[in-house]
Structures are given as C-alpha cells and as structure tokens.
C-alpha positions in Angstrom: 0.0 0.0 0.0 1.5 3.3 -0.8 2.6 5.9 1.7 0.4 9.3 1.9 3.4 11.1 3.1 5.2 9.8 0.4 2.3 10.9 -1.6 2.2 14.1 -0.1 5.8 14.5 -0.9 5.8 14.1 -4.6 3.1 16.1 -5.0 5.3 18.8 -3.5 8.2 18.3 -5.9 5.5 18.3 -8.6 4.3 21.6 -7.7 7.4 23.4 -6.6 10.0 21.3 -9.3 13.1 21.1 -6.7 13.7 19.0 -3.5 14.9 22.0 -1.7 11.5 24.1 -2.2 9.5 20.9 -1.8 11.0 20.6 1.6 10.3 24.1 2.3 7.2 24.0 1.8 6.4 20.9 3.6 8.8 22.6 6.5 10.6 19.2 6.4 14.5 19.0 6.1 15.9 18.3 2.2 17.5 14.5 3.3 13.6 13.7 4.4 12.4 15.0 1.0 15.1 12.5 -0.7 14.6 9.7 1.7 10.4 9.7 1.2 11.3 9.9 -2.0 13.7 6.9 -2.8 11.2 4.7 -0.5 8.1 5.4 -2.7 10.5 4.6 -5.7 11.2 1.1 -4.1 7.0 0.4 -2.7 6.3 1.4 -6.5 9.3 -0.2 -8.5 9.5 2.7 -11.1 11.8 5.7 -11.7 9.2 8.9 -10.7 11.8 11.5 -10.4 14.8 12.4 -12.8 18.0 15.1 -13.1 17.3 17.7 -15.7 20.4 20.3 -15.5 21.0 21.4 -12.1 16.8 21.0 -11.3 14.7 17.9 -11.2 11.7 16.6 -13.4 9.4 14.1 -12.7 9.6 10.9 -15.0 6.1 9.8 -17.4 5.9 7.1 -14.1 6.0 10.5 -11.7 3.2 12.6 -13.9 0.9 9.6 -13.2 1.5 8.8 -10.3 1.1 12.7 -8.7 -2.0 13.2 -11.1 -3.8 10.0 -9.3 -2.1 11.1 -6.1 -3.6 14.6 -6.3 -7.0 13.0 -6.3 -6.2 10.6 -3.5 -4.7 13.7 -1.1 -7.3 15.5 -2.0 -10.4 13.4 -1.3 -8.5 12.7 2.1 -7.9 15.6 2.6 -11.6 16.7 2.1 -12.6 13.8 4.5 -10.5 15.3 7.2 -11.7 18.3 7.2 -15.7 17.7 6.9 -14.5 15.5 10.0 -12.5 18.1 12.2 -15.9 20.8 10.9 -17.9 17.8 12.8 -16.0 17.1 16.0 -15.0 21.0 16.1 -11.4 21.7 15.5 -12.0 23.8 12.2 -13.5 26.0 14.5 -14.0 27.2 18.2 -11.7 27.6 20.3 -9.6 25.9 23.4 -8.0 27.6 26.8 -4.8 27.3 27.8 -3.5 28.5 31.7 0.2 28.2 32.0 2.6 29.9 34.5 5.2 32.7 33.4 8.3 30.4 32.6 6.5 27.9 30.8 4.6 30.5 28.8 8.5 32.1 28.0 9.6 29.0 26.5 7.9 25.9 25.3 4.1 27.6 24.5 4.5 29.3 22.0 6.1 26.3 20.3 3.1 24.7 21.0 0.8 27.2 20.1 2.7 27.4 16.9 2.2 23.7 16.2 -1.8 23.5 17.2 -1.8 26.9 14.2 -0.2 24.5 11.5 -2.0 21.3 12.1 -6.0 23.5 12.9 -5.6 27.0 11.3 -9.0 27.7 12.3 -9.1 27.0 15.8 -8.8 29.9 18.4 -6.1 29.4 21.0 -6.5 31.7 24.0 -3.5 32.1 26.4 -4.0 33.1 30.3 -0.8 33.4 32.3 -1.6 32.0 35.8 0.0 30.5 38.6 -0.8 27.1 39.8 -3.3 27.5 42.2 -4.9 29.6 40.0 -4.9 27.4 37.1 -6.7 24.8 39.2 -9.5 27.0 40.2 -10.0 27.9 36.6 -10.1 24.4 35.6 -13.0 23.3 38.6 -14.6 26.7 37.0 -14.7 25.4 33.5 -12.7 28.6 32.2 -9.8 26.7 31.3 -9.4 23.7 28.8 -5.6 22.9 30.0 -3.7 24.3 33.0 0.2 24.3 32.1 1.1 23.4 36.2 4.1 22.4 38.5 4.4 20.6 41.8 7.3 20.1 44.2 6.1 16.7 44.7 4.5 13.7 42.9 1.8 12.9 44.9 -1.6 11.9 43.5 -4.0 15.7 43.5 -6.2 16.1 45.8 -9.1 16.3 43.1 -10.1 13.1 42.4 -11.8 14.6 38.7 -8.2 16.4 38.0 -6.1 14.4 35.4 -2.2 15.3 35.2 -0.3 14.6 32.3 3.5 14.9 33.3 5.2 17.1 30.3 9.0 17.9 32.0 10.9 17.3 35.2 12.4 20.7 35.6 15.6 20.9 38.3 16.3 24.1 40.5 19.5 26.0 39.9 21.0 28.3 42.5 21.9 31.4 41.8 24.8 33.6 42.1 26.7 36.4 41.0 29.5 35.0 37.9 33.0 33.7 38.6 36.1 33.2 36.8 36.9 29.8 35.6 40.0 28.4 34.1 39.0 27.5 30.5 39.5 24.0 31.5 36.6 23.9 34.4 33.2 22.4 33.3 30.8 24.3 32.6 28.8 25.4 36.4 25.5 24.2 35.5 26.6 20.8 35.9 27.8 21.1 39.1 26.0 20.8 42.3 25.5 23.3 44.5 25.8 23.3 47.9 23.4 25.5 49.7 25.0 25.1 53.3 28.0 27.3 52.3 25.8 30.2 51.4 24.3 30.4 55.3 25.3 34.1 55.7 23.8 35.1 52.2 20.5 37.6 51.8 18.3 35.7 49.6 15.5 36.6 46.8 12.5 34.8 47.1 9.7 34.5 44.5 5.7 33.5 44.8 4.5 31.6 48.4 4.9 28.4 46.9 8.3 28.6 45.5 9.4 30.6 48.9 8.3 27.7 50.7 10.5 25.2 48.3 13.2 27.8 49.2 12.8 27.5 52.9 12.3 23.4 53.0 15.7 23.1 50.9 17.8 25.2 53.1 15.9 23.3 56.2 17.6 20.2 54.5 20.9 22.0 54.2 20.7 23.3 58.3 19.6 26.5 58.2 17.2 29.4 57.9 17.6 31.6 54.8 17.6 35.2 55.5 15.0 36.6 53.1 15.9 40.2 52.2 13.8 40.4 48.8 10.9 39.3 47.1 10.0 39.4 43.4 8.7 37.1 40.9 10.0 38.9 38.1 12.8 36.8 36.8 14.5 39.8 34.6 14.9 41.7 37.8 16.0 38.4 40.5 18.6 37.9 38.1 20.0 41.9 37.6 19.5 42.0 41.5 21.5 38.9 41.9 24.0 40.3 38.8 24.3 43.8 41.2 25.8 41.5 44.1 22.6 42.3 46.0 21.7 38.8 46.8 21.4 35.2 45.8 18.5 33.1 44.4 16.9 29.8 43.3 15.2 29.4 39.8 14.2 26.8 38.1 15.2 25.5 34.5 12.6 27.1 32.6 12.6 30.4 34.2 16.8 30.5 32.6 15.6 28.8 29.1 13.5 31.9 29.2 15.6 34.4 30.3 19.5 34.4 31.3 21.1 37.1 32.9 25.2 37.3 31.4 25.9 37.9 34.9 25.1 35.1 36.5 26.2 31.6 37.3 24.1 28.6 37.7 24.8 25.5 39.6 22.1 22.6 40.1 20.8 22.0 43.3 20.4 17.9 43.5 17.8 16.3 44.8 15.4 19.6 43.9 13.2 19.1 40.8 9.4 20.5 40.0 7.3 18.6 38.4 5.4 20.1 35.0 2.2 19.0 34.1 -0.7 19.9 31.8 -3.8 19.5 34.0 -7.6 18.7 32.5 -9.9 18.2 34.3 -12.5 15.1 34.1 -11.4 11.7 32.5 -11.0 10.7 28.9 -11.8 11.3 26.1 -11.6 15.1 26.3 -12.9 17.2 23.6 -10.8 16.7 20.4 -9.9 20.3 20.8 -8.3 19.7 24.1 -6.6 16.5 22.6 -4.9 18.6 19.9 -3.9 21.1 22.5 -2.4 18.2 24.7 -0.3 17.0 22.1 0.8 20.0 20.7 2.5 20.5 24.3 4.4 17.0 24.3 5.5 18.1 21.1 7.0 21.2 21.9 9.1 19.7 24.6 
C-alpha cells in the first residue's frame, strides 16, 4: 500500500519542481524530501523522479502517479476536514493556563504547532500561577492548565487528570565567577546550599518561597529573606548587582539568562510540569490537539 506522506511528498516536488523548495514548503529538512522519496520509488518499483540540468523533473511514471495522487490527497484531505468541521477543531476555540516560565519557553512552540495542524481553531492564552490554574479548571474557564508541583503525589481532586510534560531541576543562583578554560561548565555542578548560610536571599511566589525554605531546612539552616520578586529579569540583575542570591528553576533561565550570572544545580530539587484537564478521557478533540501539541514542543 502506498505511503500518503510519500504521496504528499511528490506532490510537493511536482508543484514546486526542486527538493529544496519541496522541503520548504512541507517545513521538512531536504535529506527527508530525498529519503520519502527513494522509498516510494522502491514500494512502486518505477523511476518517478529524474535530473534535468541542475533542477529535477518528474519521469512519465511520476506525472501519473502525482495526477492520481492529487485525487487521493485530495479526497482525504476533504474527508479530514468535513471531519474536524464535525467534531469542532476547524472551528471554536480551546483555553490554555500556563505559569510565566513555561509560557516564555515551550508555548509558544506549542501554540505554533496547534496553528499549523488547525488553522482555524482559536487558542486563548492566560498566564496564571498554579493554584490559579486549578481554580480555573474546577470553574470550567480553562481547557488545560500548564502546572508544577514540588512533589509527585496523586491531587487532591479526584476529577483532576495530570499529564507529566518535563521534570524541571532548581538552579541556584549567584553572581558569575572566573573559571579556568579547563573547568566544566557550572550548570553541571552541584550546589551546595550550606556554604551560602550568611547570604541575603531573593524569594519568588508563596509556593516557591516555601521550596526555598524546605531546601535550606535540609541543608541546616534558615535563609535570611531580604527580597521578594517574581519577576525573573529583575531576581537575576539583583543577583548580577551583588545584591543577593536566588533559586530558579530550569525554565525560568531557558526563558531568560542574565550574562551575569552563574548557575549551579541543586540535587535532589526538581518540580514537576504538568498539563492538567480536568474530568477523565476522552476530552474534547480540541483539548486532545492542544495536549499534544505541548508534548511536542518539549
């Protein structure tokens, strides 16, 4: 049976008449445009594509098999789509909640991939912390809450379902160093928190104050909290200015990295990212494309 990818493919290279605008327009790279290529010359056993100068032509084997594959795309193609008009995802919309960090770095990749695959479909972004999130979910004014948690217990909600997306590890802090060129780089060393007793500290929102104050617990002591922002551009110029120390996690430094600063892991610390729905399969096919449009991004 032949490949609709493949199909897909040729139809491209029909169109456009080189590999390297064919895989433009498919956004695929140029070796997959060759590879799907070659393998729907070995399914079909004929020659469909052939060099002409420095271009490409199709072959009298590729002219007939892109006209009949323009007919097969296309009534699939028109299947799929009277299909996603029935069950909603040509049209409407779906809610996303997501906290600051994770709307800095992997949502809009996700957005971007629920835009190619349902052009029609309305995506509306809140930013919200987690608790938040939840009560926006039990209110029905959220589709999908992007969410963290220290821990991995079960929620308290019996209705809330949590999909796990990325384990995202803390980082502490602190103003840059030198290093001989020959040191590794410090984000993958640990940090040890106990030889920063004396430091004033930056904490952010309650529940990432209170991860702060049960890892320094763990290390033996009691932070000494002199500021309080959760405005990672400004933690990390405070911490830059020699005006304190901090923790953040992974995501909050994908999103936005002071030059300034050096980061070392803290092990044994990690927060758990989730995309939260609340109720039990199947969700709305809206809210399906949504939840795997945010697997794919990561």
């Amino acid at each position: 049976m032949l490949d609709v990818t493949r199909l897909r493919v040729l139809l491209a290279v029909a169109r456009t008449g080189s590999l390297t605008a064919a895989a433009r327009e498919l956004h695929y790279a140029q070796p997959s445009v060759s590879h799907h290529l070659a393998r729907l010359e070995a399914e079909t056993g004929a020659k469909l594509i052939q060099r002409a100068g420095r271009g490409i032509r199709l072959t009298e084997a590729g002219k007939l098999l892109a006209e009949r594959a323009s007919d097969i795309v296309g009534r699939l193609d028109a299947a799929a789509e009277e299909l996603a008009a029935h069950v909603g995802l040509q049209s409407g919309r779906v809610r996303l909640s997501a906290f600051p960090s994770a709307l800095g770095t992997f949502v809009p990749e996700a957005a971007a991939l629920l835009r190619r695959a349902h052009p029609r479909l309305r995506l509306e972004l809140t930013e919200t912390e987690p608790p938040e999130a939840l009560r926006l979910l039990r209110a029905g004014r959220t589709d999908v809450a992007v969410m963290f948690r220290y821990d991995d217990t079960a929620p308290e909600d019996p209705g809330l379902q949590m999909i796990h997306l990325w384990d995202d590890p803390s980082y502490l802090i602190t103003t840059g160093d030198a290093r001989a060129p020959a040191d590794p780089p410090p984000e993958v060393e640990e940090a040890d928190l106990a030889a920063y007793t004396e430091a004033s500290w930056i904490a952010g929102c309650d529940r990432c104050r209170s991860h702060l104050l049960d890892m320094c617990d763990k290390a033996g002591f009691e932070p000494r909290i002199s500021f309080t922002s959760d405005d990672i551009v400004a933690v990390q110029a405070l911490v830059a200015a020699g005006i304190g120390i901090t923790v953040l996690p992974g995501l909050a430094l994908r999103a936005h990295r002071h030059p300034a600063v050096t980061a070392r892991r803290i092990p044994g610390s990690t927060r758990h990212v989730y995309a939260a729905v609340y109720g039990r399969p199947p969700h709305p096919p809206a809210t399906e494309a949504l939840l795997g449009a945010l697997r794919e991004s990561l």
